[in-house]
N, C-alpha and C positions, 0 to 999 in steps of 0.2 A: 281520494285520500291524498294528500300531500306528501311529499317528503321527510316530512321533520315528524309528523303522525303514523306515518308509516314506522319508519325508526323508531319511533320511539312503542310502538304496536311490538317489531320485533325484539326489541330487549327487552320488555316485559316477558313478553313469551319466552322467550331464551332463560330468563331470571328462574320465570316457574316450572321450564323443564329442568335446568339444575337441580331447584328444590325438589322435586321430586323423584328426580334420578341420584340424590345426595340420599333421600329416604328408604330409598328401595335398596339403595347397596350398603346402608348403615344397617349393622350385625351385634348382637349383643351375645351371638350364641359362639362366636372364637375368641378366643382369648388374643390379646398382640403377643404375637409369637417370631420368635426368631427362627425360621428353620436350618437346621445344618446342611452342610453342603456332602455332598454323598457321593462316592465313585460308582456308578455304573459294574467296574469290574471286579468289583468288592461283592456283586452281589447278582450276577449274572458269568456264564461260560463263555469267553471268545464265541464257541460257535453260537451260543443262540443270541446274540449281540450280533452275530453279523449276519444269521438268517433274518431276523427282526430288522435289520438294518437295510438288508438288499431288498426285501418286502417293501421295506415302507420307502427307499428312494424309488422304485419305480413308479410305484403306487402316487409319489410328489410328481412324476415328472409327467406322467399321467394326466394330474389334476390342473399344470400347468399350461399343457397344450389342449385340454378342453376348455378353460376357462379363455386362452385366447382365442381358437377359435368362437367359441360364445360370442366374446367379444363383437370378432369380424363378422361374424354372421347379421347383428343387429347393427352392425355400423354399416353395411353392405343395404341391410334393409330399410334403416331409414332413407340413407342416399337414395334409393331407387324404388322405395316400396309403396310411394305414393300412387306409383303408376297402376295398382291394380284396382284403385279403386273406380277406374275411370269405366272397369265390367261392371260396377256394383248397379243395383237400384233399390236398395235396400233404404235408402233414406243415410242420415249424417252420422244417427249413433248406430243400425244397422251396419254401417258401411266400416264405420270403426271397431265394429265387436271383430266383423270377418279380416280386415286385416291384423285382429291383434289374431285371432285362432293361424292364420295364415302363417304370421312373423313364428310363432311358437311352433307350427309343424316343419317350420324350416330347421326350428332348433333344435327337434327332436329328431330331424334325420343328419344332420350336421356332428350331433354328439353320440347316437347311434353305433358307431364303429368304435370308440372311448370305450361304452358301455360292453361292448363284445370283448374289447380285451381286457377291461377290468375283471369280465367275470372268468374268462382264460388263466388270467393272473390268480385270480383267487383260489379259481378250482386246480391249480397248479400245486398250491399249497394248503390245500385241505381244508380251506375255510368253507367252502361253499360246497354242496351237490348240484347246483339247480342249472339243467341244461340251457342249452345255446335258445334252443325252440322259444323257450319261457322267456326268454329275455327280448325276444325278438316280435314273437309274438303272441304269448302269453298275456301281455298285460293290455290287452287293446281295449279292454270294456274299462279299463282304469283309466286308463289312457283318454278317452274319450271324455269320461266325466272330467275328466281335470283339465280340457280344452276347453268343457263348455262351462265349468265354474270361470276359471280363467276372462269368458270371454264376455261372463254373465257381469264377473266384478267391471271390465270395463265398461261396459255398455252401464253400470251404474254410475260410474265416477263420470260418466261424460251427460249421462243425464242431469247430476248434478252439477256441472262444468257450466252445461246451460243455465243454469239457476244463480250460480254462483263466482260463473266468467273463472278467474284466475284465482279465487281465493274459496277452490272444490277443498283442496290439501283441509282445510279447516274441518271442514263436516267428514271427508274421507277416513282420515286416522282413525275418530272414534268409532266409525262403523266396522272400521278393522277388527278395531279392539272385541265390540260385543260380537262380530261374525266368530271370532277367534274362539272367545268367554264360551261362544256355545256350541263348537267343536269340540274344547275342551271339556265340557260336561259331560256330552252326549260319547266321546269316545272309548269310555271304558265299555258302556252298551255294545258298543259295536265290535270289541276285541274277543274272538275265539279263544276261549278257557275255559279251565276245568281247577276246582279249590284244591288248594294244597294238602294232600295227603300226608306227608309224612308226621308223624305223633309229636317227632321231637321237635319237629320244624314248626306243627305247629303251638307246642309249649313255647318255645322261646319264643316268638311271635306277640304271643301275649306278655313273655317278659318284658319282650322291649315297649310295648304299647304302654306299659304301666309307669315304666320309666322314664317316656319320653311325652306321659300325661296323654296320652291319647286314647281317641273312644276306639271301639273295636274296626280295624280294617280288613277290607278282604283282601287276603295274598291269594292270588290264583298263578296256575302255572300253562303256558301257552306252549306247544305242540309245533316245534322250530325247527325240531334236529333233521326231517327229510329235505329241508334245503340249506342250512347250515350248522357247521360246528358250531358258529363264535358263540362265547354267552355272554346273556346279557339281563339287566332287567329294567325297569321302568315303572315309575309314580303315573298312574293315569287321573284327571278327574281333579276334582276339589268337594268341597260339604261333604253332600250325600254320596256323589258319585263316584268318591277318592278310592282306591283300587291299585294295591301292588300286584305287576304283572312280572313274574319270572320267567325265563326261557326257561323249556326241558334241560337245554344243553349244561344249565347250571347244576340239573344233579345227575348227569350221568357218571359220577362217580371221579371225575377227574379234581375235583374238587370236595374239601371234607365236609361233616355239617358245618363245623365250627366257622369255612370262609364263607360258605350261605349263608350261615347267621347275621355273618357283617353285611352283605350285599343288602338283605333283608332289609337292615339296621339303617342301608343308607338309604334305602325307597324312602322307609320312614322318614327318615330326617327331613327328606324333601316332602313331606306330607306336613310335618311338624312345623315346617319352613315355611310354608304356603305358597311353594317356589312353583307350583302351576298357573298361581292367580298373577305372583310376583311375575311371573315369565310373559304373563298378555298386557300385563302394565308395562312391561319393558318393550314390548313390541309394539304396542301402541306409541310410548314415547320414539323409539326409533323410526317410525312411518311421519310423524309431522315432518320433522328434518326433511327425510326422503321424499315426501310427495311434494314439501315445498320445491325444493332442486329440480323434479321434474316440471312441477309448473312451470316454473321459472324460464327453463330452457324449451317446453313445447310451447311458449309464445313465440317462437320461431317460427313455427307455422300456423299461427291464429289462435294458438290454445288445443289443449285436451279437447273441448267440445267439437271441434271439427278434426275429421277422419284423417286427414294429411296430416294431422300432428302425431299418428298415433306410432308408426313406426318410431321417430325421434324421442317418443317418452320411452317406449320400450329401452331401446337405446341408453338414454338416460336413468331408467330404472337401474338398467344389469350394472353399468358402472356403479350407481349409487350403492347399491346391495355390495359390493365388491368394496368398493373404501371402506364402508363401514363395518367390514368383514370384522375386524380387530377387534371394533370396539365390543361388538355381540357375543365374541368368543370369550371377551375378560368378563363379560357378566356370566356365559356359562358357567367358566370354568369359578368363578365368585360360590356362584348357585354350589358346585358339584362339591367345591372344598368343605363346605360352612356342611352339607349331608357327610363329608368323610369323617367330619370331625363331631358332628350330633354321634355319628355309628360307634367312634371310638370310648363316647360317655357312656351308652345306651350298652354297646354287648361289653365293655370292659375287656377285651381279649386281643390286644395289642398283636400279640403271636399270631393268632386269625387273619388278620390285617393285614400283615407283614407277607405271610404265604397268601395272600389272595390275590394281592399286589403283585408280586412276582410271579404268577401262577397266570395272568395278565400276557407275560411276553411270549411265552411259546404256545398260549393255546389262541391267542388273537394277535400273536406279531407285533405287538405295540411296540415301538422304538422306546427302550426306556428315557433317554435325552434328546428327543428330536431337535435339527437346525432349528436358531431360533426363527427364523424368516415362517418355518413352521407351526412353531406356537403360536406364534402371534396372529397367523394366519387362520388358521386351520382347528387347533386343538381345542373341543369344548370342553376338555376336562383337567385339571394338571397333569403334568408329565409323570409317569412310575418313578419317578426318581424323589420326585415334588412329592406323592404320596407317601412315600417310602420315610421321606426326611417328615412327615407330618404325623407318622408314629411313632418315631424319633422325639419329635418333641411332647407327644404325649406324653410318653413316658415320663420325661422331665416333669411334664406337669403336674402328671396324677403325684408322682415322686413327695413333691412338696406342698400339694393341694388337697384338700379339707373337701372341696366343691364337689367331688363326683358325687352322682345323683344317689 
């Protein structure tokens, strides 16, 4: 393919990823809002501002020195990791599955000591129970599947590497996508729970279904609190398989019906949103970008299809996932607003909201204003503060709006 073909290949492509990254983040369900600007200590105590605060700088500085070592780890392994293939006899894509499982158990003993003292840190502040043992070697049959998924996807991208020389990235994405489509389907099957008991919880449940036009879903509630306080909950599934999963932690009483109701209200929205299906379309579009860049750069050593390029795509993968950290998190945190603001039409209970929000920083430490170098990095959700001013402007809105459902 030429120059001026090729070029002109890639701005078509680029064209039709905007268009459909311009579809997916276009919202009919928030209104253009202004939100107000909010103090922090208007609405939190010095101390839990600075308990939440010295939590979460360690916890940054933490993520900072694992993510460099990551780094060095696969910058170390491409420089030098060719050389192990020279034990192999595995053949070209054999040889390249074992040095991707190889590069990955370096990274897991590398980040290893990170993970011991984040769970030090955690259990320091009563987020977590789950001892040292578990963390170390607890999860080895996990562990092991995710080596050999890990090492199955390569061994298929370089299969098809061979088929497809440098233009694998093409066919790879979408396979991403349906591998993904059908994790996500199959995952609520596989989630430990039991249906939501409580009467009232589950009357409003149905309130909000009817509100927000939806057919009947199963809220179930999953069984957390022997390894952790935090709460939390979660949209599993899409169609059939759609399924809100609640933490226990969420009612052990530190919280009222009324801020479960809202929590509920925002699984919903993200059901209502179709922000499961929206979330593999968005992973999909982010993997062309990404797989191209690795192509790109593993023709340094012959391409993906041969094993000497495979530590350098590694390599090239982890920085690519890292740039593109920013962009992934402004589509979360897109996703998580557009469910805050479905929940505040759906339960009507502004006050709900307001104490669930804040209820947020001392039972999970959340920084209500984290550095921005953090947001942008880091946060898939808005800031407490971002949430806080978005019931803020509910209000305003319901105030002079005819619209609530």
């Amino acid at each position: 393919m030429s120059r001026t073909l090729r070029a002109l290949a890639l701005a078509l492509g680029a064209a039709a990823w905007g268009f459909v990254a311009w579809r997916l983040w276009a919202s009919s369900t928030v209104p253009s809002l202004t939100l107000p600007h909010l103090n922090p200590h208007d609405y939190f105590s010095p101390a839990a501002l600075h308990r939440a605060s010295s939590f979460s700088s360690f916890s940054r500085l933490l993520w900072l020195l694992e993510t460099l070592v990551e780094v060095v780890v696969f910058a170390l392994y491409a420089w030098r990791g060719a050389r192990f293939m020279r034990e192999s006899a595995a053949g070209p894509v054999g040889t390249g599955m074992l040095l991707g499982m190889l590069g990955f158990a370096l990274l897991w003993l590398a980040e290893l000591p990170f993970d011991v003292i984040s769970l030090w840190w955690e259990r320091r502040h009563g987020l977590v129970t789950e001892g040292y043992w578990q963390v170390i070697f607890g999860g080895w049959s996990a562990l092991g599947f995710e080596f050999v998924v890990l090492a199955a996807a390569l061994g298929i991208v370089m299969a098809i590497a061979k088929v497809l020389h440098d233009r694998w990235w093409i066919a790879a994405a979408p396979l991403l996508g349906a591998v993904t489509l059908l994790l996500a389907f199959v995952s609520p099957y596989l989630t430990t729970s039991h249906p939501l008991r409580n009467p009232t919880l589950v009357a409003d449940v149905h309130t909000l279904e009817k509100r927000d036009h939806l057919r009947s879903i199963p809220v179930a509630v999953q069984k957390v609190s022997r390894a952790t306080s935090l709460p939390n909950a979660e949209t599993m599934g899409f169609g059939s398989s759609t399924k809100v999963v609640v933490w226990d932690t969420m009612l052990s009483g530190r919280f009222t019906g009324a801020e479960v109701r809202v929590v509920i209200a925002h699984e919903l929205g993200h059901a209502k949103s179709d922000h499961i299906l929206k979330g593999v379309l968005w992973s999909v579009l982010f993997a062309f970008p990404s797989f191209y860049v690795v192509a790109r750069l593993a023709r340094r050593r012959g391409g993906i299809r041969q094993p000497e390029a495979v530590p350098l795509a590694l390599l090239a993968f982890v920085v690519v996932q890292l740039v593109s950290a920013p962009a992934q998190s402004l589509v979360t945190r897109h996703m998580e607003a557009e469910a805050d603001w479905i929940a505040l039409q759906s339960s009507r209970d502004p006050a709900a909201a307001d104490g669930l929000f804040k209820a947020f920083v001392p039972t999970s430490l959340d920084e209500p204003n984290p550095p921005t170098w953090d947001y942008v990095m880091l946060e898939n959700h808005p800031t407490i503060m971002q949430r806080l001013a978005m019931v803020a402007a509910w209000r305003r809105y319901a105030a002079v709006s005819d619209q609530l459902p």
